[in-house]
N, C-alpha and C positions, 0 to 999 in steps of 0.2 A: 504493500500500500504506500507507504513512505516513498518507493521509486517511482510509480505510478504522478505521486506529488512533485516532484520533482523536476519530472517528466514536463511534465503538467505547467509549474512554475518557468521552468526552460524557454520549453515554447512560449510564454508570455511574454517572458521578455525579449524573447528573440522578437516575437510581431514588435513592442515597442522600437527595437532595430529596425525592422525589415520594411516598417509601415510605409507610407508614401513617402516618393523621392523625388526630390526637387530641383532637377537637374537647371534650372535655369541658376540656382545658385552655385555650381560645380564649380569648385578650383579647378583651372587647367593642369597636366600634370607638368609640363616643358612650356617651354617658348613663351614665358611671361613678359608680356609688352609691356610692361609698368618699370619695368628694369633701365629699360633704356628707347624711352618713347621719341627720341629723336631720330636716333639708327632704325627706329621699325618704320619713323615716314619716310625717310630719306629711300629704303626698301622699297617699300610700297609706290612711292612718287615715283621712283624708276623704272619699275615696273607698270606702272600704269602708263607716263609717257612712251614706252615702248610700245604699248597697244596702239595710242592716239598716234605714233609715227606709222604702223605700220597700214592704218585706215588708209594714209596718203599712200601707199603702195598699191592698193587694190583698185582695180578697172570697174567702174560700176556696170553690172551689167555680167560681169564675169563670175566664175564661183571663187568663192573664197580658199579651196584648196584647202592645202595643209593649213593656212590658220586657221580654220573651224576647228582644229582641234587644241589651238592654243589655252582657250576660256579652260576647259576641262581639265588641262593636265596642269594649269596653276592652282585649280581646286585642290588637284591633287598635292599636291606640291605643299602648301601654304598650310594645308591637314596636317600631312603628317610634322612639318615643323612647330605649327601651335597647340595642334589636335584637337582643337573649336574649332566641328564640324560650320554650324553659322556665319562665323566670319568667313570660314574658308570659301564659301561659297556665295556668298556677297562678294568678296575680291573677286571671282570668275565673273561674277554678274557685272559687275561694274566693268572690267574686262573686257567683256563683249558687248559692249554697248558703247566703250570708246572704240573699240574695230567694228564696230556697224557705223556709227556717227558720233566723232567725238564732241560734234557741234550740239548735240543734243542726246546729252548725256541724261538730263535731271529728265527735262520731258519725257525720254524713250523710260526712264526708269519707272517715273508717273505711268504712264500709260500699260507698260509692262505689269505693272502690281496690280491695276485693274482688271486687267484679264484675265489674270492667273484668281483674283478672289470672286470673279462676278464665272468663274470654268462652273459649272455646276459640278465637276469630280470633283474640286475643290473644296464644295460649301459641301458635297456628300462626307468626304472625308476628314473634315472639321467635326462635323454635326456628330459623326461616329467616333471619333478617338475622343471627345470631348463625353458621349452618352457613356463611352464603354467605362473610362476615367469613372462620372459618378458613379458607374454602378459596383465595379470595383471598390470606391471608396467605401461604400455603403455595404459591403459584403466586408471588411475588413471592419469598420466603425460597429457592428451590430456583431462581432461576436463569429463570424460563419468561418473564415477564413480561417480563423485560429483553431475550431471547432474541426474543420475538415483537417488541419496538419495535425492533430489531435490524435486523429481516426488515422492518419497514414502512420503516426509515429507507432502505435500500437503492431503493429503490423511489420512496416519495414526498418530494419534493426542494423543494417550496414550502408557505408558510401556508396555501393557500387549499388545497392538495392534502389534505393533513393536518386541515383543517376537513370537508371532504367523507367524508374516510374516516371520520371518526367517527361522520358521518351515516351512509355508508350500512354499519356495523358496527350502529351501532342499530338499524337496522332489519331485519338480519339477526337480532339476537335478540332475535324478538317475543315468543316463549312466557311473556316474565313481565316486567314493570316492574324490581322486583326486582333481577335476572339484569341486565337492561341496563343499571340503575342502576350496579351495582357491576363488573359484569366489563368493560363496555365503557370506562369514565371508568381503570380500574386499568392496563388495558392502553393507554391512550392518552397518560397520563400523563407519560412520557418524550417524548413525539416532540411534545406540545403547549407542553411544557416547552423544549424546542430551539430549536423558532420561536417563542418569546415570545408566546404564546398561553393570554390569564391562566385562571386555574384557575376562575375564575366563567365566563368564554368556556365552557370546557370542560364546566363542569356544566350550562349553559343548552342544548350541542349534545344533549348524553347525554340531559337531560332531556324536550328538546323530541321525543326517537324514542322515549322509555318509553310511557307511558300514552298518549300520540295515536295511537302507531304497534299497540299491543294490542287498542286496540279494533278498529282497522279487520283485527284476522287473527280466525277464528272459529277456532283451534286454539291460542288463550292464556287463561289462568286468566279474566282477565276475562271471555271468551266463554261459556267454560260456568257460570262463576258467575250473568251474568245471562240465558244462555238458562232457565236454573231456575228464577230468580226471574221471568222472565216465562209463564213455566208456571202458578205457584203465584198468581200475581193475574191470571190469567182473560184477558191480551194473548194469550197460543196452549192452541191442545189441546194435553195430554199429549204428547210424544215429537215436539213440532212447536215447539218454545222455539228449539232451533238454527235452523231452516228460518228462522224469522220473524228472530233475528239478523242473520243472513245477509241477508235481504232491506234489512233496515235499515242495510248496512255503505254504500251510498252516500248517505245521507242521515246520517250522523254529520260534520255539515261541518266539525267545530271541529279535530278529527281531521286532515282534509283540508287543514287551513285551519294548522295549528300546521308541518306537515310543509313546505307551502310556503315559510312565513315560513320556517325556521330553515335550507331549502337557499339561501335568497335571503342569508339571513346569511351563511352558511357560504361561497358561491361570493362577496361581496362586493359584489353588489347592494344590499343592505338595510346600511344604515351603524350604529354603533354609537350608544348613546342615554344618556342621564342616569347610572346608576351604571356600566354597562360600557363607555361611553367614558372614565369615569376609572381601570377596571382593565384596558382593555387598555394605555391610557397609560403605565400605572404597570409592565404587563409587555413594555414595548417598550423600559423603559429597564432593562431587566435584571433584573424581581421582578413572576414571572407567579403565584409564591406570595402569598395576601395577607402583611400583618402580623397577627402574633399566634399566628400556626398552627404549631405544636409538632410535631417528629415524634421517631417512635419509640427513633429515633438505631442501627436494627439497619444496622449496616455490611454494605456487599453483596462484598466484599474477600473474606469470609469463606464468599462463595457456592464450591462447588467447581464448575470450569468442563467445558461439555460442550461441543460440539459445535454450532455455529447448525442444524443441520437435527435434531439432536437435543432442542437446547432446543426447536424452535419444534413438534415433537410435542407434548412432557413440557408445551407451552399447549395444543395442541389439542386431544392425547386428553381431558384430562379437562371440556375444555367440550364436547364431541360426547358424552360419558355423561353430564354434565350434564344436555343437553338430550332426550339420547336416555330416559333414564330417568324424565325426567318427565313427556312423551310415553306411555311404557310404563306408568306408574302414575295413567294420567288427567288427565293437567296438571295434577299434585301438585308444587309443585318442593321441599317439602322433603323429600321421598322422594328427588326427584332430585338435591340437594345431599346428602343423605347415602350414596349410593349412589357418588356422585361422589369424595366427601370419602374412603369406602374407598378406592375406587381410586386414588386419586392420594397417599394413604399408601402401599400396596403399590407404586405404580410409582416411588415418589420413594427409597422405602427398597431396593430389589432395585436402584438405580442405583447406592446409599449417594452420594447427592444428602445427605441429611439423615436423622442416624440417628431410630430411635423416638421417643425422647424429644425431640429436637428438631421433629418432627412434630408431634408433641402441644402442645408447647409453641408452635408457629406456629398449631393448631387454637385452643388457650386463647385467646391474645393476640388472635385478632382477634377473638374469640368477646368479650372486654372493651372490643374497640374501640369494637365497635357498641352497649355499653353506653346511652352518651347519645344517639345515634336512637334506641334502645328507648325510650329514658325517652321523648324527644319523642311520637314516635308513641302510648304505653300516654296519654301527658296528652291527647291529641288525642281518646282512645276516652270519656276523664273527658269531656271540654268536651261532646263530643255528647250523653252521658248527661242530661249538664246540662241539654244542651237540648231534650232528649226532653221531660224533664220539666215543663220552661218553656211546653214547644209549642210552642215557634219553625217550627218548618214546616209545621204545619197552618195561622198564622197567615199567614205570606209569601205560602199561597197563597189563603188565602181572604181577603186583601189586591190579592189579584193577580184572584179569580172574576169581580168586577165586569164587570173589561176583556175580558176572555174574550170571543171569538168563535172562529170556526171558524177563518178565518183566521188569526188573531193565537196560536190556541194554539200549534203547536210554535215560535215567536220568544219569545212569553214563559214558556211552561213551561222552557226554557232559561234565560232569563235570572233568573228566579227560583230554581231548582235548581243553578245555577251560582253564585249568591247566597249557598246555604244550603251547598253543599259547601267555598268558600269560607274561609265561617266558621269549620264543623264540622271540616276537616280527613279528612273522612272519607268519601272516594268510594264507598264498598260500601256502608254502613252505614245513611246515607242514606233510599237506594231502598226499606228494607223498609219505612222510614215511608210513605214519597210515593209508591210505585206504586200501591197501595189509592186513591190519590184519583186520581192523574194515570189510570190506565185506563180508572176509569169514564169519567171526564170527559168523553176521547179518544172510547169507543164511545157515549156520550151525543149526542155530535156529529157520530156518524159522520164523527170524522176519520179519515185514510191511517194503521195502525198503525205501517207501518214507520217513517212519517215521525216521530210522535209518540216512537217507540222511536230513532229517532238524534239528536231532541230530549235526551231525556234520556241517552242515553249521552255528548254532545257536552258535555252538562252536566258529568257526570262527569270528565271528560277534561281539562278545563277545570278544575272546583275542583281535584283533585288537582295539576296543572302546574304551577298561581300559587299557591296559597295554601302560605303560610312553613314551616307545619308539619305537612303531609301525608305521610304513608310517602312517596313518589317524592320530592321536595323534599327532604326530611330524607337518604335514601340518596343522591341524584344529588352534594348537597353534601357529605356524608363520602368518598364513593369520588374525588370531585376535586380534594377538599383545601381548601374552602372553609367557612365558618361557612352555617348555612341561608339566615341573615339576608341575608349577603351575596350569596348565589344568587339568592334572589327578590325582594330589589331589585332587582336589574341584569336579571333576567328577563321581571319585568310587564310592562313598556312591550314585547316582542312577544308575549305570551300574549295583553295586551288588543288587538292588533291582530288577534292570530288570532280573540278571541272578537269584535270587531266585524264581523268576516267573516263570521263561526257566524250571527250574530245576523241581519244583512242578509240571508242565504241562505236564512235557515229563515222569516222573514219572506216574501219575495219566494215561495219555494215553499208557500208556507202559503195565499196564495192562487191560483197555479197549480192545485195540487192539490184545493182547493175546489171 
């Protein structure tokens, strides 16, 4: 009984750790500007006049060529040296907007910020990282979240147990990246926290079953998003987009390939590598939080106590309407987070768990949480804009047509759209450019559709997983407690391993299927 207590007490105050994290307050870990603010404009001015000189180089009228890919690899660049995803990618934006027109920089800026918030994916994916946020908070503020690590600690009693479950909790909920992001890393929290199991560990599990594990179900947002879009560029007839999907779900290998790696991880096959062997180091000696990460300081003392088989409802039901609901409204999940978010007001308040006003109040606060992933993500829709305009992915791939063979295409329509997703941040968004070229291509060559279609979906799957500031990245690292930075460093080194796998595969079947 006494361990039972313990146990018990553990996990409490592990949630007072674990609770919401407020990454817009994160120390950076390197590259502190405040050290010497004159050498960073001096930097930066340099680099920015060098954009504004090279506008005067380009032919209006002509493509921009290799500088479309300028803006992206200063993202890159500027990342890894500060490792503030945000700024990094305000410096590309600013970037490409003195190489589009340095005369009208502020304007194109104006104008650019409007689009990107008046995009209706935008206001979609606001309205949902903001719903998913309260209901989180509100699942953690009443008591559920503690309740359910409660029930798992009872049960699983080692690291490698506790790694596994998280795997296979992601992949139990496929229906949205989103959803796994957030409710899977919130609930696991405490019991990863127990066995010293750093919060980067944690966001790399959650993340590695988000996006790899969606594409491979055709009853997740991503399936019907791009059975549509392959309707609408001539890959299937009409009301035959799902069918051709589905066909393509064994031939998405990156997919197949991310899911291996991170059970090889998770069961301790697959050893730890460059940033994640210095954070699990660092949570084996008692700090699986990094430094810097700020929480919310909501004491959980002040939870009123129910029941373990009551608490471990008051988590279920409302992820079973969750899921049920967005299900019911077409793989809509912000329908299904607000349908959700009702109900687990009404079930939370009829317990008097947490009066109205505290409800509300747990809806707001996480609803501000997710503030700086909104920001992230809304800069992620600017950069692509950016790059629309630049032509960066028309050029990658008529960079890429030369090599083209029958063979070679789905390995390098991969590695090239994996390239541009990458950059862009932007796994949907993308496609609307590059299907128009990649399909003809495909039936030019009478290549295998399906094959060509899990080429590009593996692409997807892939830029979203590794690159620093893609919605799944950005979420997987707010719900675990980490900065993005610090997730996708400690991440790449197995995503490139899963896309070396992608790549080999789709190669190797590129000329089977010939």
């Amino acid at each position: 009984m006494s361990t039972e207590i313990a146990q018990t007490e553990s996990l409490s105050n592990t949630v007072k750790i674990s609770n919401t994290v407020n990454i817009s307050n994160t120390a950076s870990i390197s590259g502190d500007t405040t050290n010497s603010p004159q050498k960073w404009l001096i930097f930066y001015g340099a680099i920015m006049a060098f954009f504004a000189y090279l506008s005067t180089q380009h032919v209006e009228g002509e493509s921009y060529g290799f500088y479309s890919l300028l803006p992206a690899l200063l993202i890159l660049f500027v990342a890894v040296i500060t490792k503030k995803p945000l700024e990094s990618i305000f410096a590309g934006i600013i970037a490409g907007l003195l190489l589009l027109d340095p005369t009208n920089v502020v304007s194109g800026l104006g104008d650019l910020s409007m689009s990107v918030v008046m995009d209706e994916t935008i206001a979609w994916i606001v309205l949902v990282c903001g719903m998913m946020g309260g209901l989180i908070n509100m699942l953690e503020r009443g008591g559920s979240v503690l309740s359910f690590g409660e029930m798992l600690a009872k049960r699983i009693k080692t690291k490698r147990g506790t790694m596994l479950t998280t795997c296979v909790l992601g992949i139990m909920v496929f229906i949205d990246d989103y959803l796994n992001s957030l409710a899977v890393s919130a609930s696991m929290k405490p019991l990863t926290d127990r066995y010293k199991i750093s919060r980067e560990k944690l966001a790399f599990l959650v993340d590695s079953t988000a996006a790899p594990v969606c594409i491979l179900v055709p009853v997740s947002t991503w399936a019907v998003y791009f059975a549509a879009l392959l309707e609408e560029n001539g890959a299937a007839p009409e009301g035959k987009g799902m069918s051709l999907y589905i066909e393509s779900i064994p031939y998405m290998v990156y997919g197949w390939a991310a899911l291996l790696v991170v059970f090889l991880v998770a069961a301790g096959v697959l050893g730890d590598f460059g940033e994640m062997k210095k954070a699990e180091s660092r949570a084996q000696a008692g700090q699986p939080i990094p430094e810097g990460i700020q929480q919310d300081g909501f004491d959980t003392s002040l939870m009123k106590q129910t029941s373990p088989v009551i608490g471990l409802l008051n988590f279920l039901l409302p992820m079973i309407v969750l899921v049920g609901a967005s299900v019911y409204y077409e793989i809509d999940l912000l329908l299904g987070a607000l349908v959700a978010s009702m109900f687990t007001m009404v079930l939370y308040f009829w317990q008097r768990l947490q009066t109205f006003s505290q409800l509300v109040d747990s809806m707001l606060d996480g609803f501000k949480v997710m503030l700086h992933p909104i920001a992230v993500v809304c800069a992620g829709f600017m950069v692509k804009e950016i790059n629309d305009q630049l032509g960066m992915t028309p050029y990658i791939i008529d960079s890429l047509t030369p090599l083209l063979s029958k063979e070679m295409l789905p390995a390098l329509v991969f590695a090239s759209m994996a390239a541009v997703v990458f950059a862009t941040g932007s796994s949907w968004g993308v496609f609307v450019v590059s299907l128009p070229i990649v399909i003809p291509m495909a039936i030019s060559m009478d290549m295998s559709m399906p094959l060509t279609v899990g080429a590009l979906l593996s692409a997807s799957a892939f830029g979203s997983h590794a690159c620093f500031f893609s919605d799944s990245t950005v979420l997987s690292s707010q719900g675990s407690g980490c900065t993005p930075m610090q997730h996708a460093l400690s991440q790449i080194p197995y995503a490139l391993i899963g896309a070396g796998v992608g790549f080999i595969s789709l190669l190797a079947l590129g000329f089977i299927m010939s």
